[in-house]
PLY file of the C-alpha trace (Angstrom):
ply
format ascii 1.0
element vertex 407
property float x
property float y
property float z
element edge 406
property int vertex1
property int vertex2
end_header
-13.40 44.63 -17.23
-15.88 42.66 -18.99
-14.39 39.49 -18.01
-13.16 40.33 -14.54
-17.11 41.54 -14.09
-18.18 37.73 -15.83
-15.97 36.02 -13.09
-17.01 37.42 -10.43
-20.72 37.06 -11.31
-19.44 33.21 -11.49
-18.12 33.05 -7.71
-21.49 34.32 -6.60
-23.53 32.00 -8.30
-21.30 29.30 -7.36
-21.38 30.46 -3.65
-25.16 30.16 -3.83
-25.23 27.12 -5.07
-23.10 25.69 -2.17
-25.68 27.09 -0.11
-28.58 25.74 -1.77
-26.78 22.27 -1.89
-26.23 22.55 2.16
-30.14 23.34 2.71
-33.06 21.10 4.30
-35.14 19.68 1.74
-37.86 21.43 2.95
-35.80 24.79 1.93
-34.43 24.03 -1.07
-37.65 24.81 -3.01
-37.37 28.55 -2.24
-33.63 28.91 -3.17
-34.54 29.66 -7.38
-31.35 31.26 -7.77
-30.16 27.92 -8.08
-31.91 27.08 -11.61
-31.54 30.09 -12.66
-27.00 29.26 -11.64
-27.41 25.91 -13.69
-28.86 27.39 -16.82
-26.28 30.26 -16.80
-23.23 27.40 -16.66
-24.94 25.48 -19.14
-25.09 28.40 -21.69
-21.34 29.30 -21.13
-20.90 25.30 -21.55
-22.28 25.46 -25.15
-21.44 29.36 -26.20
-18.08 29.98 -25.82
-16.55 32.23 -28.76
-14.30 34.06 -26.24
-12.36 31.02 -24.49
-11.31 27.65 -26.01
-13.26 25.86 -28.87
-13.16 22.04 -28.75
-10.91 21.64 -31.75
-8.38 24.25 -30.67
-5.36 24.53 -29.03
-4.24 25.39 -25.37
-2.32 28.16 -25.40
0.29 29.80 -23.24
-2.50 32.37 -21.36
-4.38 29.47 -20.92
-1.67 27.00 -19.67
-0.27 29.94 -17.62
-3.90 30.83 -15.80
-4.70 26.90 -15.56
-1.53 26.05 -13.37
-0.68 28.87 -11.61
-4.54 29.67 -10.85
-6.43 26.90 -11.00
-4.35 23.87 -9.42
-4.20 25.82 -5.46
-6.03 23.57 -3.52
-7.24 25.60 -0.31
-7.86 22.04 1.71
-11.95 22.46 1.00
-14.09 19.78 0.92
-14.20 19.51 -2.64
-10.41 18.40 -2.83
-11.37 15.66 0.05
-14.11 14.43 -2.04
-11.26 13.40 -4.96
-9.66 11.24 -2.61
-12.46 8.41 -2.92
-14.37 7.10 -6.00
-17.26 5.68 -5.87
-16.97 2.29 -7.55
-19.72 1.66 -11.08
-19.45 -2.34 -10.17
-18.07 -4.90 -8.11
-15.29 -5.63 -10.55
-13.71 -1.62 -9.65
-14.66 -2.28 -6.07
-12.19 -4.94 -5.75
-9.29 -3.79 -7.93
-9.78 -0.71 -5.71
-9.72 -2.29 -2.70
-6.79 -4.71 -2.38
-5.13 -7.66 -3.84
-7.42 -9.91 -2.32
-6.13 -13.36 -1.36
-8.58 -16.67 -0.83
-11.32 -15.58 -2.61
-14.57 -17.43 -2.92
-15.83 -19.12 -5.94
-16.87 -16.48 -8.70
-20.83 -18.37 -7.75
-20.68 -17.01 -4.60
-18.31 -13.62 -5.41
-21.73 -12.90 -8.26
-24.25 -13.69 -5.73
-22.81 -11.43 -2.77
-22.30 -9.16 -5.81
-26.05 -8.72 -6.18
-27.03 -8.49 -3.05
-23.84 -5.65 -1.88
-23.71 -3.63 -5.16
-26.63 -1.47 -3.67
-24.52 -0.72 -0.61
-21.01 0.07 -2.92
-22.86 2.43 -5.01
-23.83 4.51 -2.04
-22.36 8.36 -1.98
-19.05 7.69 0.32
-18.63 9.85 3.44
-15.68 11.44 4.36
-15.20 10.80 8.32
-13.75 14.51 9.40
-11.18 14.81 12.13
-11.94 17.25 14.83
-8.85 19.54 13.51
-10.14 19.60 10.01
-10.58 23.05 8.63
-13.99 24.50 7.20
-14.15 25.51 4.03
-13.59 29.95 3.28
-14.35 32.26 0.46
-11.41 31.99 -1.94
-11.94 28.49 -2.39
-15.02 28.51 -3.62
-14.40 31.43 -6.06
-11.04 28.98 -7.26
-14.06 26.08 -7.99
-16.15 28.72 -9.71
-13.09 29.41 -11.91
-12.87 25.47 -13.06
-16.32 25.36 -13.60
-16.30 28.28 -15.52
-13.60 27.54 -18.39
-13.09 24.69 -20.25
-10.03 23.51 -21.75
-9.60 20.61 -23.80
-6.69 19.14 -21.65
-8.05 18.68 -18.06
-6.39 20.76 -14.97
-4.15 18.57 -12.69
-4.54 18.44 -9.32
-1.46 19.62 -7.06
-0.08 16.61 -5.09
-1.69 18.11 -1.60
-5.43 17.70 -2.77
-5.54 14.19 -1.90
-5.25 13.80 2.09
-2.53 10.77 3.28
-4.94 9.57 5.72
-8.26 9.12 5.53
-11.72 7.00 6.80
-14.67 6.94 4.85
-17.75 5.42 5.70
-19.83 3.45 3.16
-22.64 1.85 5.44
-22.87 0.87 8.85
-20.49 -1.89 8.99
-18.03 -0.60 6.38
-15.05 2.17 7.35
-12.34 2.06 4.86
-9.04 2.99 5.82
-7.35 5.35 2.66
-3.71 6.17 2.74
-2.20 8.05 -0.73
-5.90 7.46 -2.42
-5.39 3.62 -2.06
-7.88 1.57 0.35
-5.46 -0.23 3.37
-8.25 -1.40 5.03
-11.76 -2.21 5.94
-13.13 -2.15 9.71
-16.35 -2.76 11.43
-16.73 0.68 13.36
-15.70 4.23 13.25
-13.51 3.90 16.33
-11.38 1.07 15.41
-10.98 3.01 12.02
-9.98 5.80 13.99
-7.60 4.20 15.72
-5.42 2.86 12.85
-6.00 6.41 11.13
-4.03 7.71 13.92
-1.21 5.23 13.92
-1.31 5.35 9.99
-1.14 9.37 10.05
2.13 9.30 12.34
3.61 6.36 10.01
3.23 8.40 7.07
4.74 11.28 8.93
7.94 9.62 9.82
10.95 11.48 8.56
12.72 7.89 7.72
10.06 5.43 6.79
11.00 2.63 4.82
8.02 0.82 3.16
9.61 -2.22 2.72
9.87 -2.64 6.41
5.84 -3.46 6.53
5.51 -7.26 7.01
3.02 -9.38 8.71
3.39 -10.64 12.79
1.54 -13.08 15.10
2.28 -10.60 18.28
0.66 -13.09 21.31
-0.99 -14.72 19.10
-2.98 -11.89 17.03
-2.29 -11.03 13.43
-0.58 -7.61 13.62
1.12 -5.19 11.11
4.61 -4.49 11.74
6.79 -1.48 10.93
10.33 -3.82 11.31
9.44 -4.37 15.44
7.28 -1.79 15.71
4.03 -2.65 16.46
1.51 -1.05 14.30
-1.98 -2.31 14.69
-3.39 -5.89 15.44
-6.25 -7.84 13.74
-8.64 -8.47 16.52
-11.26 -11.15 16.67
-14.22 -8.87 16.51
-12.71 -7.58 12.75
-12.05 -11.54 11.85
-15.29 -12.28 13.02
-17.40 -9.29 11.46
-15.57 -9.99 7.90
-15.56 -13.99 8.57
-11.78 -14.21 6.90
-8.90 -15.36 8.65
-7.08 -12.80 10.27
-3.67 -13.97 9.50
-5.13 -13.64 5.58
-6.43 -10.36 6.31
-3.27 -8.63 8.05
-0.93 -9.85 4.74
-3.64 -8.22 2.95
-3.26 -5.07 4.91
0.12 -4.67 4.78
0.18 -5.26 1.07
-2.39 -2.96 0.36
0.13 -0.31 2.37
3.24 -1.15 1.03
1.34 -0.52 -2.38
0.36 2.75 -1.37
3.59 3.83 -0.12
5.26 2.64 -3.17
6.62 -0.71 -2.06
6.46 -4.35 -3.92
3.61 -6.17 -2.02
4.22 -9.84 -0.84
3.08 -13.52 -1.87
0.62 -14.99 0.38
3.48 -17.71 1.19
5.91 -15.45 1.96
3.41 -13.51 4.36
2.73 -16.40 5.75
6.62 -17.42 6.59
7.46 -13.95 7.91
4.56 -13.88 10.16
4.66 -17.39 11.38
8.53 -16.98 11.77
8.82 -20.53 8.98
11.32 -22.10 7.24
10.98 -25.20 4.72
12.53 -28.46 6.10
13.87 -31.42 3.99
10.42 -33.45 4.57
7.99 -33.76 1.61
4.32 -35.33 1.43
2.30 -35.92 -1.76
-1.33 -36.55 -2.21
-4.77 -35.86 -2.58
-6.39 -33.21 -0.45
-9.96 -32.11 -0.01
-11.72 -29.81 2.12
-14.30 -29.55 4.99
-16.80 -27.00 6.64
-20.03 -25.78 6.97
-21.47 -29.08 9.42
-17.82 -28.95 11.30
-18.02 -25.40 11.60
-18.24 -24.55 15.58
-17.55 -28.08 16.60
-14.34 -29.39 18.48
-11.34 -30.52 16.71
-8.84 -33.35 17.59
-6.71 -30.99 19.65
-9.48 -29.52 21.83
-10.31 -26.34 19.55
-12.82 -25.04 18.22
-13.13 -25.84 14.43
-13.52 -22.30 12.23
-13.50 -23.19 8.67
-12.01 -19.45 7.78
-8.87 -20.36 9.13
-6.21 -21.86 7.82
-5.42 -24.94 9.11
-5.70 -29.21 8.04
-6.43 -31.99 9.60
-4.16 -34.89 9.24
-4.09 -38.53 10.26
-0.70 -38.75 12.55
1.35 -35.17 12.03
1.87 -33.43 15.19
-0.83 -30.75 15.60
0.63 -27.41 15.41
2.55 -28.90 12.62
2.65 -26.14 9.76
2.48 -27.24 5.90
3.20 -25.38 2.99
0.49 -27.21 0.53
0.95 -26.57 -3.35
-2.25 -27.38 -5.64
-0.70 -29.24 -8.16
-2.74 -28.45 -10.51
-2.68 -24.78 -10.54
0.36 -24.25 -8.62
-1.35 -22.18 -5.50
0.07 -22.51 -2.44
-1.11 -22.12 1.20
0.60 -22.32 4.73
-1.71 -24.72 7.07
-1.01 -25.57 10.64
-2.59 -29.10 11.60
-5.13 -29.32 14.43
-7.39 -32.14 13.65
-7.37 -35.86 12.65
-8.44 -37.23 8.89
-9.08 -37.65 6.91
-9.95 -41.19 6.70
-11.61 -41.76 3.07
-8.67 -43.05 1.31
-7.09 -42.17 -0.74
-7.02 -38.29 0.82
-4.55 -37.86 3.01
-5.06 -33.52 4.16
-8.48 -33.00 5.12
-8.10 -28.44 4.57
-10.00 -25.73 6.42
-13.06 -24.51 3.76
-10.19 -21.11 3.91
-7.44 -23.06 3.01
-9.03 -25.03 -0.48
-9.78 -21.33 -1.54
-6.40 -20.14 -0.96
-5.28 -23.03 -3.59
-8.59 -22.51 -5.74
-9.94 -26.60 -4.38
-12.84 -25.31 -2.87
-15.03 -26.10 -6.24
-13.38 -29.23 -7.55
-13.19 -30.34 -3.34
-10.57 -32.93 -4.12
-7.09 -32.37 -5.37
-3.73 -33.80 -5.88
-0.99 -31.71 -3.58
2.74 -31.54 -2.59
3.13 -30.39 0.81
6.53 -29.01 2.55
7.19 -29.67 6.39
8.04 -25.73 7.50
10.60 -25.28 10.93
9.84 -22.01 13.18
13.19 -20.06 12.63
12.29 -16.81 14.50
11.08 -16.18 18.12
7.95 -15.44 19.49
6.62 -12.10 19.83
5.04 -10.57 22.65
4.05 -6.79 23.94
4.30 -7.58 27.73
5.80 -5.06 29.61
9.76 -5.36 29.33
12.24 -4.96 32.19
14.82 -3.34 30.12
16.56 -0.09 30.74
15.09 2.19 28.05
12.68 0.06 26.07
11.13 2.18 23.45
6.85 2.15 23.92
5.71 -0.28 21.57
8.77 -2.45 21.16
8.57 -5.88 20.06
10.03 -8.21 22.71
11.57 -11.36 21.13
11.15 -15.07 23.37
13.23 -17.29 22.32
10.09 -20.48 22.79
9.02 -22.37 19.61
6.85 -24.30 21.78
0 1
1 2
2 3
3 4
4 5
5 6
6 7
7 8
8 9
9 10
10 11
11 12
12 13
13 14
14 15
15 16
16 17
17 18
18 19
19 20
20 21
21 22
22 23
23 24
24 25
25 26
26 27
27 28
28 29
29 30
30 31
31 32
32 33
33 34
34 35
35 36
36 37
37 38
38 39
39 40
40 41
41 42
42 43
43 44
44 45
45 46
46 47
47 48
48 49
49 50
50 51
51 52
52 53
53 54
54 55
55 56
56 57
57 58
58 59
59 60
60 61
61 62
62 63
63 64
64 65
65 66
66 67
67 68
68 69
69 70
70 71
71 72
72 73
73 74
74 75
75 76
76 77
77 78
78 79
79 80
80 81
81 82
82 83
83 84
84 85
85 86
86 87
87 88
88 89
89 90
90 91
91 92
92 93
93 94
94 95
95 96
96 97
97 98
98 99
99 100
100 101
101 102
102 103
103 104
104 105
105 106
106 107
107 108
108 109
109 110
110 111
111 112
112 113
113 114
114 115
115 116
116 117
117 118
118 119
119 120
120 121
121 122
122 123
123 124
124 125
125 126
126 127
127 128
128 129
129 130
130 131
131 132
132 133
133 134
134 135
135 136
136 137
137 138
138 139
139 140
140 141
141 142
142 143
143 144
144 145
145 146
146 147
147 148
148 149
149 150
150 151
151 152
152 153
153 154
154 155
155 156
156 157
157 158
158 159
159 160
160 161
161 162
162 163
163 164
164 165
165 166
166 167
167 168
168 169
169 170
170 171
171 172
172 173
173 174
174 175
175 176
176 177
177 178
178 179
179 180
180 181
181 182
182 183
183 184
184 185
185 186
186 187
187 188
188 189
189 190
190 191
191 192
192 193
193 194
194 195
195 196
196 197
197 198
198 199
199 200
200 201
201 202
202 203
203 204
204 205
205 206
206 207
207 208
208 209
209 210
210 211
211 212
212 213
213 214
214 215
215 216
216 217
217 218
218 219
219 220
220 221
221 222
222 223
223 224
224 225
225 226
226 227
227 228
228 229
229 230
230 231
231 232
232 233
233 234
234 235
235 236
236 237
237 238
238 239
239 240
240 241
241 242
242 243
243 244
244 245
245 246
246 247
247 248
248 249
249 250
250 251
251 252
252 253
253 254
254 255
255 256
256 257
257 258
258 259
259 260
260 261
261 262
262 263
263 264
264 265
265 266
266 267
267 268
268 269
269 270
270 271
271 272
272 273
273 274
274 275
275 276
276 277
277 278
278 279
279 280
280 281
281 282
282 283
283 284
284 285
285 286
286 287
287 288
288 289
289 290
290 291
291 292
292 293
293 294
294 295
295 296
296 297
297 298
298 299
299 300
300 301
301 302
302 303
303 304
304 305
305 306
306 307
307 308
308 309
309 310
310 311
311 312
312 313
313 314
314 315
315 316
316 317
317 318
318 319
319 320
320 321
321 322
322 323
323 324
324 325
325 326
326 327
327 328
328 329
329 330
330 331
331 332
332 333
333 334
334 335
335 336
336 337
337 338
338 339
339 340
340 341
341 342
342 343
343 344
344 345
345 346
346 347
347 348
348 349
349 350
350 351
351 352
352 353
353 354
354 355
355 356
356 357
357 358
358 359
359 360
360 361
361 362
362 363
363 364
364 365
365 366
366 367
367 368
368 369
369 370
370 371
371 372
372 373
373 374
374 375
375 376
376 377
377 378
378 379
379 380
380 381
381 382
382 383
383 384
384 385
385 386
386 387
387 388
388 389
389 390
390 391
391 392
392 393
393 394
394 395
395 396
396 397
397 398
398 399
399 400
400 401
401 402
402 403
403 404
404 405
405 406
């Protein structure tokens, strides 16, 4: 009695101090039950003669109360809150995150480190769907239970705590995309998050998804994620723009970072690169020394009439036919990049690929600026893709239709 009279002083202090937690600050002054809650937990912290001593065993009670009792989750807000850690320094942020691919310089990765470290240690905030569930009674006594005993082996968590699907917000401009506790994705605004939420939460929900089905697409011309044909969700320019990366970059990234979290082997940036250009290596070779340009060039026309952005991937070269791609290898680290040629140079001799500021960081050049290179001629061997309406019988919404024009 004396124990079943303990716990269920616990739930009540526990219950009030989810209470005092959700006051104004203006309130939380008068709410003293609180102290009085935090010195009673820290005295059955330290005294503890009728539960488990640091130095002894579990034992079968103990297992038996731990698992059956103590692992429910009850879908509460505390059980959301596992799903995302909040990173101690830049180095977790980015193991977290994703496999990132053309990184810059570790100068420049320590200097944005110092000035967005600030930002990544910010409390993350769960963004709640309008169908999500408020949290009831018997999950908070459940909490006051873990708080309550300690064991010397920790309680696991039941597979259901952590949600599939999931946006959290760390400042204004950041809304990551979580699927299985691993990040897919980072977006500019709460409705574009939103969006691929949705189309993530009915992936996730198919009865025969097959992860390794996730590749890479240029769908009209916009970097896309692919279930096989399916159209999943396109890189936009306001995302490329807002992150300054290359889109094509950033959509192998995303799918990666999902095939990861639904247990798949992610992809090379090459191969990315080949399955969404639709490339295949030819018999032609060139050899070399390659450097880079940017920065002065950025925003100003190139040789083929386009605008020049320096985080895309793409080379100028003296007489290749633009829209030419080129699968360039850094000889002297072995990185390799796929480039597509839409400007003239360069014409300092003896450099013969003149690479997007993107590119040299793909294949680690961007410090040294000149290195020596073997490049690969690729061939298209796949069709276009488009989303245009289709006049066939019975096209299912969202179908991938294939046009035969490598042009």
């Amino acid at each position: 009695m004396l124990l079943i009279g303990l716990l269920w002083i616990t739930s009540w202090i526990n219950a009030a101090l989810s209470f005092n937690a959700s006051l104004p600050a203006n309130l939380t002054a008068k709410a003293s039950l609180a102290k009085g809650a935090v010195n009673f937990r820290k005295y059955v912290s330290q005294h503890r003669p009728s539960f488990v001593l640091p130095n002894q065993q579990v034992n079968l009670w103990q297992k038996t109360l731990s698992y059956r009792f103590l692992t429910i989750d009850w879908g509460g807000e505390e059980s959301q809150r596992n799903l995302v850690k909040s990173p101690n320094s830049a180095a977790d942020t980015i193991n977290e995150n994703q496999q990132q691919f053309c990184s810059a310089v570790p100068e420049i990765v320590a200097e944005q480190t110092r000035s967005q470290i600030a930002s990544n240690l910010l409390p993350p905030k769960l963004i709640q769907s309008s169908s999500s569930h408020q949290d009831f009674f018997p999950n908070k006594i459940l909490r006051s239970l873990q708080s309550f005993f300690y064991y010397t082996q920790p309680v696991k968590q039941s597979s259901s705590s952590a949600l599939p699907v999931a946006v959290v917000n760390r400042d204004a401009g950041n809304y990551e995309v979580w699927v299985n506790n691993h990040i897919v994705a980072n977006l500019p605004n709460e409705i574009v998050a939103n969006s691929m939420k949705q189309r993530l939460t009915q992936l996730v929900n198919s009865p025969n998804l097959d992860a390794t089905q996730l590749r890479p697409a240029l769908v009209d011309g916009t970097p896309a994620l692919m279930v096989g044909n399916r159209f999943l969700f396109g890189v936009d320019q306001q995302i490329t723009r807002e992150s300054e990366r290359s889109g094509d970059v950033l959509a192998i990234e995303w799918v990666n970072n999902l095939r990861v979290a639904l247990q798949a082997p992610p992809l090379t940036l090459v191969q990315g690169q080949m399955e969404m250009y639709g490339l295949q290596p030819s018999q032609t070779k060139l050899s070399g020394v390659a450097s880079w340009y940017g920065g002065y060039f950025h925003g100003r026309l190139t040789a083929n009439g386009e605008t020049y952005n320096q985080n895309e991937l793409t080379v100028a070269h003296r007489s290749l036919p633009f829209n030419t791609y080129l699968q360039v290898t850094n000889l002297q680290n072995g990185k390799a990049v796929i480039v597509r040629v839409n400007d003239r140079g360069p014409y300092i001799p003896p450099r013969s690929l003149d690479l997007s500021r993107e590119a040299s960081r793909c294949i680690g050049s961007e410090t040294t600026g000149v290195v020596s290179y073997e490049a690969v001629i690729l061939q298209p061997n796949a069709p276009k893709m488009t989303l245009k309406p289709s006049t066939l019988p019975n096209k299912p919404a969202g179908e991938l239709i294939l046009v035969s024009d490598f042009n």
